[in-house]
N, CA, C and O atoms as a MOPAC input file, in Angstrom:
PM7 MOZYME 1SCF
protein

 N     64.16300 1   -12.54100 1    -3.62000 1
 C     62.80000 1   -12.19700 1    -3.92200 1
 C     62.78700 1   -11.23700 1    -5.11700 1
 O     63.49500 1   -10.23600 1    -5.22900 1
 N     61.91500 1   -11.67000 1    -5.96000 1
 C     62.00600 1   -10.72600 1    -7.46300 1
 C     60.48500 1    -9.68900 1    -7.38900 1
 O     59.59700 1   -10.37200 1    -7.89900 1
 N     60.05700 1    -8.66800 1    -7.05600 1
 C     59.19100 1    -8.02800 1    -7.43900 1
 C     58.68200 1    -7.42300 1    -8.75800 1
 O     59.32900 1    -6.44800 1    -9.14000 1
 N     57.70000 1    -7.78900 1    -9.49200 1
 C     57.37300 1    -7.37600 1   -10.70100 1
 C     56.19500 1    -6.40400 1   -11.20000 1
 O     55.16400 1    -7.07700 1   -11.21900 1
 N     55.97400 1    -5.25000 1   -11.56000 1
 C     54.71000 1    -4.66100 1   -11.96900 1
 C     54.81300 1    -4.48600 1   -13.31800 1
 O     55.93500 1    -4.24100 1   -13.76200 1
 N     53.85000 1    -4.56100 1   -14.09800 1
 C     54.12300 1    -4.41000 1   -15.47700 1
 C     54.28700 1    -3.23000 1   -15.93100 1
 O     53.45600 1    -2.38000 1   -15.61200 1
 N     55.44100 1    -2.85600 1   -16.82400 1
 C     55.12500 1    -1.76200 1   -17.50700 1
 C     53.45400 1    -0.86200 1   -18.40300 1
 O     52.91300 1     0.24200 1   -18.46200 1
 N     53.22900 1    -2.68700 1   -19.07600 1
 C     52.12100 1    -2.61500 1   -19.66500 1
 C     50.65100 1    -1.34800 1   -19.31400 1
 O     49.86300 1    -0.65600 1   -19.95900 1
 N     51.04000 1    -1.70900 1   -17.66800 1
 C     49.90800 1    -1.24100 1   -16.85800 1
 C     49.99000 1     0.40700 1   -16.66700 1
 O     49.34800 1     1.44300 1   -16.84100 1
 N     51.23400 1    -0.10700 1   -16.19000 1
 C     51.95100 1     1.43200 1   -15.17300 1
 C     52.43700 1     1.64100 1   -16.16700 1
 O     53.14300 1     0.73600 1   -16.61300 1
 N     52.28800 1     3.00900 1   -17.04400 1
 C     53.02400 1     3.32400 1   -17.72600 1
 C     54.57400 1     4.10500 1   -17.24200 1
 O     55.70700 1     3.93500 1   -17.69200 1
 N     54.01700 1     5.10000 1   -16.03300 1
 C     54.77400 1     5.81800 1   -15.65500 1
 C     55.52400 1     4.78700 1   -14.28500 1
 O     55.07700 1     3.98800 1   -13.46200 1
 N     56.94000 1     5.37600 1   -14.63900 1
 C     57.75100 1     4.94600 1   -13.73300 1
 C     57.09400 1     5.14400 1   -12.00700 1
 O     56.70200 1     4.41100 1   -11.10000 1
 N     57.19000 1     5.91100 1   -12.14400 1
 C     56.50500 1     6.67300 1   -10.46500 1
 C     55.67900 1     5.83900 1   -10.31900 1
 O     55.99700 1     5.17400 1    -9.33400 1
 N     54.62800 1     5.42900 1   -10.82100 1
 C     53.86300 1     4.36000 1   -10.47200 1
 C     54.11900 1     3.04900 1    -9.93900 1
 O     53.65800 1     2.52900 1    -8.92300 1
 N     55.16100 1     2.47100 1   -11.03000 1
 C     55.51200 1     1.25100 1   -10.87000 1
 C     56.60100 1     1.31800 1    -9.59500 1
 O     56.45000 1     0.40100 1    -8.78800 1
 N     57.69600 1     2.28900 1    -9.29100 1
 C     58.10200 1     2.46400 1    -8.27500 1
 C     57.47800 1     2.35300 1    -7.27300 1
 O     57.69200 1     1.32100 1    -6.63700 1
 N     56.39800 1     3.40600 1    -6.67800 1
 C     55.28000 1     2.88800 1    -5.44300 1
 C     55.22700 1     1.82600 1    -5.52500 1
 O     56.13900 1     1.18500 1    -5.00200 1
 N     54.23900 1     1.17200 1    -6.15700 1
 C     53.72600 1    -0.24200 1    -5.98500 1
 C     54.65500 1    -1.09000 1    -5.67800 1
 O     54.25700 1    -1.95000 1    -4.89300 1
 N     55.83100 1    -1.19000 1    -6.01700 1
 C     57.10300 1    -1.84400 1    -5.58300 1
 C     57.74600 1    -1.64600 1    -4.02900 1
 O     57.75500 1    -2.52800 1    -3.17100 1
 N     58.05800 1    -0.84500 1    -3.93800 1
 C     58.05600 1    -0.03000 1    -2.68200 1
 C     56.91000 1    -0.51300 1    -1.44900 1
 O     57.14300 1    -0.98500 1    -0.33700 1
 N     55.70300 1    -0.22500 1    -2.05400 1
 C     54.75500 1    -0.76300 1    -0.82400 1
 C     55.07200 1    -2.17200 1    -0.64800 1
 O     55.50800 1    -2.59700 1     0.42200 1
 N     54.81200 1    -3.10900 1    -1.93900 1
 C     55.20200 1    -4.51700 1    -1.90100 1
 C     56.53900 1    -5.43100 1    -0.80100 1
 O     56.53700 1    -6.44800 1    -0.10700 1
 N     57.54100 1    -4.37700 1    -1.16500 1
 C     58.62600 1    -4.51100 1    -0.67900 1
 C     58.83900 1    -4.46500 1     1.31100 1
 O     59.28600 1    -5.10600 1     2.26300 1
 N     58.12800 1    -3.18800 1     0.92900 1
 C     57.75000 1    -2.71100 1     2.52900 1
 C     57.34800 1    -3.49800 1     3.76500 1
 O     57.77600 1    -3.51900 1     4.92000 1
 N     56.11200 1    -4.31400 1     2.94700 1
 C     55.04400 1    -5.22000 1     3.36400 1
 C     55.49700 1    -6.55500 1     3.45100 1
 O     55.34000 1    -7.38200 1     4.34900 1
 N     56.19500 1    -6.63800 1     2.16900 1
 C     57.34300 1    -7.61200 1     2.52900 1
 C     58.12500 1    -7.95100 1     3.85700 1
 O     58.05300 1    -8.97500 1     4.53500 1
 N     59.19600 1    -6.36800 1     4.12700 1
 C     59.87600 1    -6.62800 1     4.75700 1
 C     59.59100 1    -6.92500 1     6.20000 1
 O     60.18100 1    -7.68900 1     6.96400 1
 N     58.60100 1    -6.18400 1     6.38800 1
 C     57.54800 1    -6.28500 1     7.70300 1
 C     57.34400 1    -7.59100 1     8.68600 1
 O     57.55000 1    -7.84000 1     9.87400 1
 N     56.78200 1    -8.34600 1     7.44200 1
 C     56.08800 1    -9.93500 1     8.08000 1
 C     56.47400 1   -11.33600 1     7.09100 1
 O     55.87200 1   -12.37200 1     6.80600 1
 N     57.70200 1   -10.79800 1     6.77600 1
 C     58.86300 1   -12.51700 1     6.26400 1
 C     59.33000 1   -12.86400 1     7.00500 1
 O     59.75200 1   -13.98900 1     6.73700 1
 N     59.71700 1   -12.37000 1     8.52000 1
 C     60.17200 1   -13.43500 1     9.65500 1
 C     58.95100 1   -13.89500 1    10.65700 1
 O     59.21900 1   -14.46800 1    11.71300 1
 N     57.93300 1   -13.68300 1    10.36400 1
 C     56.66900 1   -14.53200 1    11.26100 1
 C     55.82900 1   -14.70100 1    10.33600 1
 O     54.86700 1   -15.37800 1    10.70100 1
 N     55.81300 1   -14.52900 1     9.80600 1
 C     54.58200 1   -15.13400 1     8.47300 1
 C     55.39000 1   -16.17100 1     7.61800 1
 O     54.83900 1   -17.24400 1     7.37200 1
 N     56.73500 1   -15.91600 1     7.11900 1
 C     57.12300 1   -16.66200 1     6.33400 1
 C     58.30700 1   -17.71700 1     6.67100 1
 O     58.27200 1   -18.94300 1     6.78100 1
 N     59.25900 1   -16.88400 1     6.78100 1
 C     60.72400 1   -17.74800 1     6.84000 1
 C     60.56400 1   -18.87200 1     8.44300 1
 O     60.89500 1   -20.03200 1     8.69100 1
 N     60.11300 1   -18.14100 1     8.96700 1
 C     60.07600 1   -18.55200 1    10.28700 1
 C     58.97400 1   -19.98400 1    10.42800 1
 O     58.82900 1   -20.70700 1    11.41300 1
 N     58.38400 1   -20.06400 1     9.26100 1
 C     57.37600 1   -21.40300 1     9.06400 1
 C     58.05000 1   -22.18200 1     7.94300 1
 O     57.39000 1   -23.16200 1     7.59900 1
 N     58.95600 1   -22.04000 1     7.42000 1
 C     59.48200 1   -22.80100 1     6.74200 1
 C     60.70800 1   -24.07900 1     6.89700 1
 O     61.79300 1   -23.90300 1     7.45300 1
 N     60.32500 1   -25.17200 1     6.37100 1
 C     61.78500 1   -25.78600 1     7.49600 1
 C     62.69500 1   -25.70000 1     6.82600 1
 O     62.61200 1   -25.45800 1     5.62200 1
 N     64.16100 1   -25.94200 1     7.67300 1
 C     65.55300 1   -25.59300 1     7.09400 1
 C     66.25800 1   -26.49900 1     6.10100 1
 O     67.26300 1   -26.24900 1     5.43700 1
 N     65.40300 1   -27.78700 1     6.14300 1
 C     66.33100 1   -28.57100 1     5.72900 1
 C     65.42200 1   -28.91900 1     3.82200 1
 O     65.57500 1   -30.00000 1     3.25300 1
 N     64.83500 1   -28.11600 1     3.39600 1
 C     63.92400 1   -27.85900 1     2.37900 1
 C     64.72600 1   -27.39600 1     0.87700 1
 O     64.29600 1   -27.52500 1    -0.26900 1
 N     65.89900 1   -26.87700 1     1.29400 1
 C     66.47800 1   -26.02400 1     0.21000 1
 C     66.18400 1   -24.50600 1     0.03000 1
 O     65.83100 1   -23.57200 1     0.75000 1
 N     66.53700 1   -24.73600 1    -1.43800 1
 C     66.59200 1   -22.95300 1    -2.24600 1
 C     65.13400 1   -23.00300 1    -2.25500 1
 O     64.42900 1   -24.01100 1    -2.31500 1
 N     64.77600 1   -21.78100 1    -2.18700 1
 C     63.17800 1   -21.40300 1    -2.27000 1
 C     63.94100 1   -20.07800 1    -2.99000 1
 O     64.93300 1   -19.48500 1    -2.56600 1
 N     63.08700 1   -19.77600 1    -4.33400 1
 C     63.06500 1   -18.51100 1    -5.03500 1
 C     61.61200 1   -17.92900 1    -4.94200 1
 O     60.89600 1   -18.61200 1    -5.67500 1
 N     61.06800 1   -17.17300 1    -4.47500 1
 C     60.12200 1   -16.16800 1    -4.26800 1
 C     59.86000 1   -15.21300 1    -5.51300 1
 O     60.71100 1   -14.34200 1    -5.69200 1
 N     59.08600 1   -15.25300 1    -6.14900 1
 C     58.32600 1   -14.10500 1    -6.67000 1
 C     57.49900 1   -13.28900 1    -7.02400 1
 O     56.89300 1   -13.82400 1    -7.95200 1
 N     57.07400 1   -12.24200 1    -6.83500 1
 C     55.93900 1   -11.55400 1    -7.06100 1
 C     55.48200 1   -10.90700 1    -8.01700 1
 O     55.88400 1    -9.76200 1    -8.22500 1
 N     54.33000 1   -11.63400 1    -8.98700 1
 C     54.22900 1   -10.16900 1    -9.93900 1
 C     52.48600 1    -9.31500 1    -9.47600 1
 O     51.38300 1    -9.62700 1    -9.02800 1
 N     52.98500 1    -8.52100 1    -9.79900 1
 C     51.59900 1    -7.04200 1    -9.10100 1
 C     50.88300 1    -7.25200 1   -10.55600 1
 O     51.33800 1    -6.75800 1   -11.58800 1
 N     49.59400 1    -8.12500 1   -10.49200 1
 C     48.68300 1    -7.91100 1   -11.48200 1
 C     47.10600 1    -7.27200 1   -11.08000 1
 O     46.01200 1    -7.83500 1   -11.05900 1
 N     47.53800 1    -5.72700 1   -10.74900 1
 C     46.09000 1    -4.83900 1   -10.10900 1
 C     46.30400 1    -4.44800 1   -11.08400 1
 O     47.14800 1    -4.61200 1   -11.96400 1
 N     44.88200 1    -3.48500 1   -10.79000 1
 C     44.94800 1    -2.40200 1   -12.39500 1
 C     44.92700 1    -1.07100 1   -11.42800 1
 O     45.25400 1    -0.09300 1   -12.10000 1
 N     44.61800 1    -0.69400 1    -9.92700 1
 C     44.64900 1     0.28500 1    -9.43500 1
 C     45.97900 1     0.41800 1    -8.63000 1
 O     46.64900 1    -0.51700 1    -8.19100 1
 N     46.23100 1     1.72400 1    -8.51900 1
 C     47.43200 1     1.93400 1    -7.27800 1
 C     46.81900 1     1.65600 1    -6.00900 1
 O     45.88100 1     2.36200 1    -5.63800 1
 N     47.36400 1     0.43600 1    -5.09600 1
 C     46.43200 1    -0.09000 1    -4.05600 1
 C     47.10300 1     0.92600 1    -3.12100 1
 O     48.05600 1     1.64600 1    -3.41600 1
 N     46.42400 1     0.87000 1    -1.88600 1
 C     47.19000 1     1.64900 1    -0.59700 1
 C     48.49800 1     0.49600 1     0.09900 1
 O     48.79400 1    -0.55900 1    -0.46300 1
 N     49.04300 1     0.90500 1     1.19300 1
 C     49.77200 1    -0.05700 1     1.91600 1
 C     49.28600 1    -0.81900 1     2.64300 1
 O     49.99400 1    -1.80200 1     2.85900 1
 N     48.02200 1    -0.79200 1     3.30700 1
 C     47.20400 1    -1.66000 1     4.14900 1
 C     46.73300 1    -2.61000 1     3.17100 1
 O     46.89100 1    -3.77800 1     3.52700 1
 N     46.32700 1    -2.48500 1     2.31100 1
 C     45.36500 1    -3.76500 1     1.19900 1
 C     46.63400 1    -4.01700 1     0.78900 1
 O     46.79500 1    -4.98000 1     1.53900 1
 N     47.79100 1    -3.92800 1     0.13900 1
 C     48.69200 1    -4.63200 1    -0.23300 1
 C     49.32500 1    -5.81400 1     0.96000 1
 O     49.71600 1    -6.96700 1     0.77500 1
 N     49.23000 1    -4.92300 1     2.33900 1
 C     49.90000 1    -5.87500 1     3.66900 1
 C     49.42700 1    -7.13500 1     3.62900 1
 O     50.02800 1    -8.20900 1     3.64900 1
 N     47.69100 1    -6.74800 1     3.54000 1
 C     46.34500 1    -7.66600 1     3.78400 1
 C     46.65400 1    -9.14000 1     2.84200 1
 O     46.60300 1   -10.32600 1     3.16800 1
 N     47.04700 1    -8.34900 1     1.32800 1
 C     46.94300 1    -9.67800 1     0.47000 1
 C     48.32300 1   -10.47700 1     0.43500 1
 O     48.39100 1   -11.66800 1     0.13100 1
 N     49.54400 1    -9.59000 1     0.82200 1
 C     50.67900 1   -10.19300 1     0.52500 1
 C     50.72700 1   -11.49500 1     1.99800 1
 O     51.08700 1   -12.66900 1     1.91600 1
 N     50.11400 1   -10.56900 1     3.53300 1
 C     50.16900 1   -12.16700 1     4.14700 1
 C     49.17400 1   -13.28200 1     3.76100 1
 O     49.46600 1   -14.41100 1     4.15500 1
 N     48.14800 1   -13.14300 1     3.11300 1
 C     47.15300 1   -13.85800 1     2.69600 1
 C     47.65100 1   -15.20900 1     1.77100 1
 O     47.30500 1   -16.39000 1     1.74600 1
 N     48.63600 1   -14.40200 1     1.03500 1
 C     49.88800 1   -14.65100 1     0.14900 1
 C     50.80900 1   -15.97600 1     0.92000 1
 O     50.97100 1   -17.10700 1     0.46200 1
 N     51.22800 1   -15.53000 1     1.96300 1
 C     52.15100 1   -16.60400 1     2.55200 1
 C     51.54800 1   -17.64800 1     3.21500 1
 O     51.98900 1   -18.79700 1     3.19400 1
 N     50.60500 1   -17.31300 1     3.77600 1
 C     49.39400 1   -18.39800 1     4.32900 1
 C     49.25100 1   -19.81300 1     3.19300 1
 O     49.54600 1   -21.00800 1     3.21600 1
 N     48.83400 1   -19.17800 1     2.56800 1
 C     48.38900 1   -19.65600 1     0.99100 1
 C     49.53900 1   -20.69000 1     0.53500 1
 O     49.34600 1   -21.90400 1     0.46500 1
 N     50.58400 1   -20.14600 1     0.27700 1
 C     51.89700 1   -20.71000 1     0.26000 1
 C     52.79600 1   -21.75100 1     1.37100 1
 O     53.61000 1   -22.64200 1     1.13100 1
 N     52.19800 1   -21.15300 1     2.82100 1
 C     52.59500 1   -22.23200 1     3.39000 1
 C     51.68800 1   -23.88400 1     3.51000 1
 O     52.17800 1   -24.90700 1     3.98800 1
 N     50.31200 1   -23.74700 1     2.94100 1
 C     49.94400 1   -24.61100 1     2.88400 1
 C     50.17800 1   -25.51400 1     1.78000 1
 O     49.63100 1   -26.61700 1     1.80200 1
 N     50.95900 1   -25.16600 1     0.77700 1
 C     51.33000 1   -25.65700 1    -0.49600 1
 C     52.80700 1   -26.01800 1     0.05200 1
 O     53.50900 1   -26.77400 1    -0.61900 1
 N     53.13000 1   -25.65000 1     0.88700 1
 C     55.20800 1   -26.47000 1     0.68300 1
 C     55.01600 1   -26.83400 1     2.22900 1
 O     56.01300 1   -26.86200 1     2.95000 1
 N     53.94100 1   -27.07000 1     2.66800 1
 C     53.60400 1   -27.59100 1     3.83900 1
 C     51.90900 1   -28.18300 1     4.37900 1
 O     51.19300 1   -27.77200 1     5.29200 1
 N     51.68800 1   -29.34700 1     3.32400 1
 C     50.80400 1   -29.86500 1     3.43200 1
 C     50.23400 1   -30.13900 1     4.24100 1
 O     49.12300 1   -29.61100 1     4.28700 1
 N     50.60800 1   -31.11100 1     5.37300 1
 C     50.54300 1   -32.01400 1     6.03400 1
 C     50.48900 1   -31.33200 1     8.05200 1
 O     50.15300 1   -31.95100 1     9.06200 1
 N     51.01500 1   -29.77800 1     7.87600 1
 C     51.39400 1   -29.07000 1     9.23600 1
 C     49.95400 1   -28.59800 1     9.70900 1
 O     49.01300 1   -28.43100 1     8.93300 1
 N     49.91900 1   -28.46900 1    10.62800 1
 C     48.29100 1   -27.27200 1    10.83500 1
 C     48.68600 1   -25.66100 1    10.97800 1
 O     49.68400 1   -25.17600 1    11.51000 1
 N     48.03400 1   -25.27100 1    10.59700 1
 C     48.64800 1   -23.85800 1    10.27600 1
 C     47.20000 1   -23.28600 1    11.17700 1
 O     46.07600 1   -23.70600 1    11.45300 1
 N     48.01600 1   -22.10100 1    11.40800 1
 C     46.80300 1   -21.26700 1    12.18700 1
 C     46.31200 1   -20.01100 1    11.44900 1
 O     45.41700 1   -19.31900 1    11.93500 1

């Protein structure tokens, strides 16, 4: 999984650190029931990546909110055909 925030944005390191950090966090949280765990095995390499295009420093709850929103989203794209809940 590659996490990305732009320099562009964040100028300061500290910034772009948080936002990474929460991402990561939120990540690590809900990739075995939101994600991996809906994916089938016999599918291959899956490369994951994220780039952070906010313009505010979000909190950890609105980042949680959008990143599973995120996999939802995604499982209906490499899993057309499943019913998802």
């Amino acid at each position: 999984m590659v996490i990305n925030v732009p320099k562009k944005r964040y100028k300061r390191a500290v910034d772009r650190n948080l936002l990474k950090r929460r991402i990561r966090e939120a990540y690590r949280l809900h990739k075995e029931q939101e994600f991996y765990n809906q994916l089938p095995a016999d599918k291959g390499l899956l490369l994951f990546s994220i780039q952070f295009v906010g313009k505010e420093k979000y909190e950890f709850t609105f980042i949680q909110k959008k990143l599973i929103a995120t996999f939802k989203r995604f499982k209906t794209l490499i899993l057309p055909n499943e019913v998802h809940q």
